[in-house]
C-alpha positions in Angstrom: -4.3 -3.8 -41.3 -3.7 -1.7 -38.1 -0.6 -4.0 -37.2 0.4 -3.1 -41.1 0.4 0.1 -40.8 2.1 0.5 -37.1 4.9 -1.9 -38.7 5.4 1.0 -41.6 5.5 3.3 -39.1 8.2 1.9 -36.7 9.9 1.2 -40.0 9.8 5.3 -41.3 10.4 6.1 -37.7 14.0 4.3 -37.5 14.8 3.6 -41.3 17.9 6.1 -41.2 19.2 3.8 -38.0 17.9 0.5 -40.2 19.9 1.4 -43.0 23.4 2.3 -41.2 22.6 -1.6 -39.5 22.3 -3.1 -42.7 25.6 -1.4 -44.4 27.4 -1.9 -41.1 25.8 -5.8 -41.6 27.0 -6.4 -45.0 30.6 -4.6 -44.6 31.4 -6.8 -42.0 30.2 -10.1 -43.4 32.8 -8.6 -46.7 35.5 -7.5 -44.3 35.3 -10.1 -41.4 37.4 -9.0 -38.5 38.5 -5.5 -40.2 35.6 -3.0 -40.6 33.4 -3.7 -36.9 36.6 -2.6 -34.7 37.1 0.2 -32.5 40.0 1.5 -34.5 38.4 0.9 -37.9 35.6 3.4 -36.7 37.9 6.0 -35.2 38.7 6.4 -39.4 35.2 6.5 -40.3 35.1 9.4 -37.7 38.4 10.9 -38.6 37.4 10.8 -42.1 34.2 12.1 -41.4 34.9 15.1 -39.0 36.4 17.7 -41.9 33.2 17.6 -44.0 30.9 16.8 -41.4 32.0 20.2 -40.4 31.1 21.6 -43.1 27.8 19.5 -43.3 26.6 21.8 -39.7 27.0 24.8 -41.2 26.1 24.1 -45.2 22.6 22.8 -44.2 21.3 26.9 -43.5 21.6 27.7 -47.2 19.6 24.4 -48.4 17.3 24.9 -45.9 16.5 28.1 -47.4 16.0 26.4 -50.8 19.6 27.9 -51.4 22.8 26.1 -52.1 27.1 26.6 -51.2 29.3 25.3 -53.6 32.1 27.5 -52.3 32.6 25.4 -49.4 35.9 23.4 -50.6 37.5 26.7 -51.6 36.3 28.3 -48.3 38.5 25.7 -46.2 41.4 25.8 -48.6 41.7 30.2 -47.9 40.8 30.0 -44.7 43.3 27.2 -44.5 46.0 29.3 -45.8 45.5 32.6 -43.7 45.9 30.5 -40.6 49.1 28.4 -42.0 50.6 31.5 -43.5 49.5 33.7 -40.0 52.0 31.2 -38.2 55.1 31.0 -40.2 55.2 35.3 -40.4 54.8 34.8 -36.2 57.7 32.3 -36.2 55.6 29.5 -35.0 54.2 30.8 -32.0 51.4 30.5 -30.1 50.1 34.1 -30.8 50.1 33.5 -33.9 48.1 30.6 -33.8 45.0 32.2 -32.4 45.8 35.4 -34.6 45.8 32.6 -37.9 42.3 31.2 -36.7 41.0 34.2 -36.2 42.1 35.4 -39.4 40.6 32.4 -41.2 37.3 32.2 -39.9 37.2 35.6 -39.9 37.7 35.0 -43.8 35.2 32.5 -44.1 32.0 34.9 -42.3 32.8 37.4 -44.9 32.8 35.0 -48.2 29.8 34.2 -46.5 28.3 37.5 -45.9 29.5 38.1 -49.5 27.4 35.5 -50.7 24.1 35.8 -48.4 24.2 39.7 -49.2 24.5 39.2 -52.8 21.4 36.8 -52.7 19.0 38.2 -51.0 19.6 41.8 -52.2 19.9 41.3 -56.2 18.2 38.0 -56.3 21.1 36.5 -58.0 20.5 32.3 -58.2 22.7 31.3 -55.2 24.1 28.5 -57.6 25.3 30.8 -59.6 26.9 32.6 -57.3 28.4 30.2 -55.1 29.8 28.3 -58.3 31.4 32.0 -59.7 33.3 32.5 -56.1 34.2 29.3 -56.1 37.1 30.0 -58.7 37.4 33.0 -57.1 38.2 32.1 -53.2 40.2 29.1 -55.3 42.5 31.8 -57.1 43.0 33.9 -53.8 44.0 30.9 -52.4 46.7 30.4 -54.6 48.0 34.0 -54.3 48.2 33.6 -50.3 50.3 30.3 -50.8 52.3 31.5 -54.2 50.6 27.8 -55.7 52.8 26.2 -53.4 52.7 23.9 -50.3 53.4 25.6 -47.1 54.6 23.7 -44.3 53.6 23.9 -41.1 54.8 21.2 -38.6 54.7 23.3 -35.7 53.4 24.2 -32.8 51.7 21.9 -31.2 48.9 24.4 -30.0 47.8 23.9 -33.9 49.1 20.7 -34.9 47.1 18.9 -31.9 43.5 20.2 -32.9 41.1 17.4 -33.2 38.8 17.1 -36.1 36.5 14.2 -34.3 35.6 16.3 -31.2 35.1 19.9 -33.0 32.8 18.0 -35.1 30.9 16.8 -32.0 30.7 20.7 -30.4 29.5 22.0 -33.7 27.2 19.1 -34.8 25.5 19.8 -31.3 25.7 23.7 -31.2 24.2 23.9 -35.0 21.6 21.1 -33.6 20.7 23.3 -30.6 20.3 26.6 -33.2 18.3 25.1 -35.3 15.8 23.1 -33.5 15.9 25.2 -30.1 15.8 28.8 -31.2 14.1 31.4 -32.9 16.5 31.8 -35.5 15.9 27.8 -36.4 12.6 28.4 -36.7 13.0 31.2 -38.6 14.8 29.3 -41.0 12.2 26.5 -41.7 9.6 29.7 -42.0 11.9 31.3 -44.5 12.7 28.1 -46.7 9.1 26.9 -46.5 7.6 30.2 -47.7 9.5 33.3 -48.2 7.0 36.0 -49.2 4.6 34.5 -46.0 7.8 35.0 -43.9 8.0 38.3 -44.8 4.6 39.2 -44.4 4.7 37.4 -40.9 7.6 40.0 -40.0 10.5 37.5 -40.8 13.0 39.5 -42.1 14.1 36.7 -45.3 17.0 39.2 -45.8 18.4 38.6 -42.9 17.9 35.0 -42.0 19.6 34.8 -45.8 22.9 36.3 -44.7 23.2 34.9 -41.6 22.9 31.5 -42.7 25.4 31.8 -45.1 27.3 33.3 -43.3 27.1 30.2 -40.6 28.0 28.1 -44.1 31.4 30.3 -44.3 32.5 30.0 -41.1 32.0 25.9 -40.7 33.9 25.9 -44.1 36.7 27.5 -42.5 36.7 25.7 -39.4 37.1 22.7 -41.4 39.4 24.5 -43.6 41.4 25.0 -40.1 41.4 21.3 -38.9 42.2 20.3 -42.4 45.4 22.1 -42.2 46.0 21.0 -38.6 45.6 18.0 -39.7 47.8 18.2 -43.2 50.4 20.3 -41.2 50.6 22.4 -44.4 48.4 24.7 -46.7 47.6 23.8 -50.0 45.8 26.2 -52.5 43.0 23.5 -53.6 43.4 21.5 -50.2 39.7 21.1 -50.0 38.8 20.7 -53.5 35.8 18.1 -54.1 34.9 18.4 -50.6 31.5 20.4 -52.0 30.5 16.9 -53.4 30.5 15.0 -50.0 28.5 17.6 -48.1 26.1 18.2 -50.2 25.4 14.3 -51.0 25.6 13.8 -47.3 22.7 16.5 -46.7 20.5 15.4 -49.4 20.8 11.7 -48.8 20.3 12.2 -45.1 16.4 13.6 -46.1 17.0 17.6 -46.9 14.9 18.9 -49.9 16.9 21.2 -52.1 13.3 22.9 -52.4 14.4 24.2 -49.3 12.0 24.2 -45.4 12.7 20.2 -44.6 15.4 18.5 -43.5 17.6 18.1 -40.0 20.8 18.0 -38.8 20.6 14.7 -37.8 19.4 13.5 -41.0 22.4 15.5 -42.4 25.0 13.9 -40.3 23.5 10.3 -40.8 24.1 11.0 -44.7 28.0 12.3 -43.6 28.1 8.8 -41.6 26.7 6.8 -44.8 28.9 8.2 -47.1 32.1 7.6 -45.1 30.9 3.8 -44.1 30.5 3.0 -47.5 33.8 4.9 -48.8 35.4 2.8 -46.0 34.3 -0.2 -46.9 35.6 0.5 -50.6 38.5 1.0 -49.1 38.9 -2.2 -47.2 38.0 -4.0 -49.8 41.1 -2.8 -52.2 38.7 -0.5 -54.6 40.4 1.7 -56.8 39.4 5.4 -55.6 38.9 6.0 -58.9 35.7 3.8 -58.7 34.7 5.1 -55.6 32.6 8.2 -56.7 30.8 5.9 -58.8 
């Protein structure tokens, strides 16, 4: 009995490694000499990296027992102001660091918008999220005219890299959470609100700022997205909700909100984009994929 249960044990204690073994297994044996290469993983990464992004920074709001469906349409403005920043500066550098500071700085306010209307008028955060959704979506589309903006230059925003901006956040929203008062604040607030408040947690505040943590990953990704594209498009990032929030939930998060971890978070990012590789490798219509 005692081996019994310390077998169970080692098995809950590595099943998220046990079951990335076990896809990576079975893809290979399906793709032999095609999905376990080096360059083969550098696409899981690079396909990976814009809404594992987002995945760091969406995790706050669930954690709270809250949810962002404005993420997509986050990326896609903040996308814009940054691609749209450059062109008016003829392509140079200033205007670069001008565009991305424009865009996050538009993605901490959708943010604020959204963690501000929560915790002061107790609107469902579904409800609001979904409802600004169209709305970031249709400003979008007035910054870009509903057309695609080119933007194949310069190379101070055409090199960023979405693999190792993925790494710095994924580790900087790990550190937050898990090494500071504000993480802990978070889990307190998500777990039990009205004790939080009591406790001196202000649930107000821990409310906006994580949302507003949600907006500015969106934009990030938003940013590398673009970087990446070299162009803006209105509903560039459309969908991309879908993918973060399954890769949070099926990485161990409870929507309930007060459990979950990063980690857990970005093995369900990793999952998803093993098994949408995969697909891919193995000549599935996309079509089928989401199914």
């Amino acid at each position: 009995m005692s081996r019994h249960k310390n077998y169970k044990a080692l098995t809950s204690r590595f099943q998220k490694p046990l079951i990335l073994l076990v896809v990576m297994f079975v893809l290979t044996l399906m793709n032999p000499g095609i999905f376990l290469t080096l360059g083969n993983f550098k696409s899981i990464l690079l396909a990976i990296s814009i809404y594992g992004v987002m995945v760091c920074g969406t995790i706050y709001p669930i954690l709270l027992g809250g949810i962002d469906l404005a993420v997509g349409a986050t990326a896609a403005m903040s996308g814009a102001c940054v691609v749209l920043t450059i062109v008016k500066m003829d392509y140079s550098f200033t205007g670069v660091i001008l565009g991305i500071l424009f865009g996050l700085a538009a993605g901490v306010m959708a943010g604020i918008a959204h963690g501000a209307i929560v915790s002061n008028f107790n609107v469902p955060p579904f409800l609001i999220t979904l409802a600004s959704q169209n709305i970031i979506y249709g400003i979008a589309q007035l910054l870009t005219g509903n057309q695609v903006i080119s933007c194949l230059e310069p190379a101070a925003f055409t090199f960023l890299g979405g693999v190792c901006i993925l790494v710095i956040v994924a580790l900087i929203s790990f550190w937050l959470l898990n090494r500071t008062t504000f993480g802990r604040q978070v889990y307190a607030v998500g777990g039990n609100k009205e004790a939080s408040n009591l406790s001196g947690v202000s649930s107000r505040r821990i409310t906006t700022v994580s949302y507003a943590i949600s907006g500015f990953t969106a934009a990030l990704a938003g940013i590398v997205l673009a970087s990446m594209n070299q162009q803006a498009i209105a509903k560039a990032a459309q969908g991309y909700e879908n993918d973060v929030l399954t890769a949070i939930v099926v990485g161990g998060t409870s929507l309930m909100g007060g459990e979950g971890s990063l980690q857990g978070a970005m093995f369900g990012a990793l999952l998803v984009g093993m098994i949408n590789n995969g697909l891919r490798l193995l000549g599935v219509p996309s079509t089928y994929h989401s199914v």
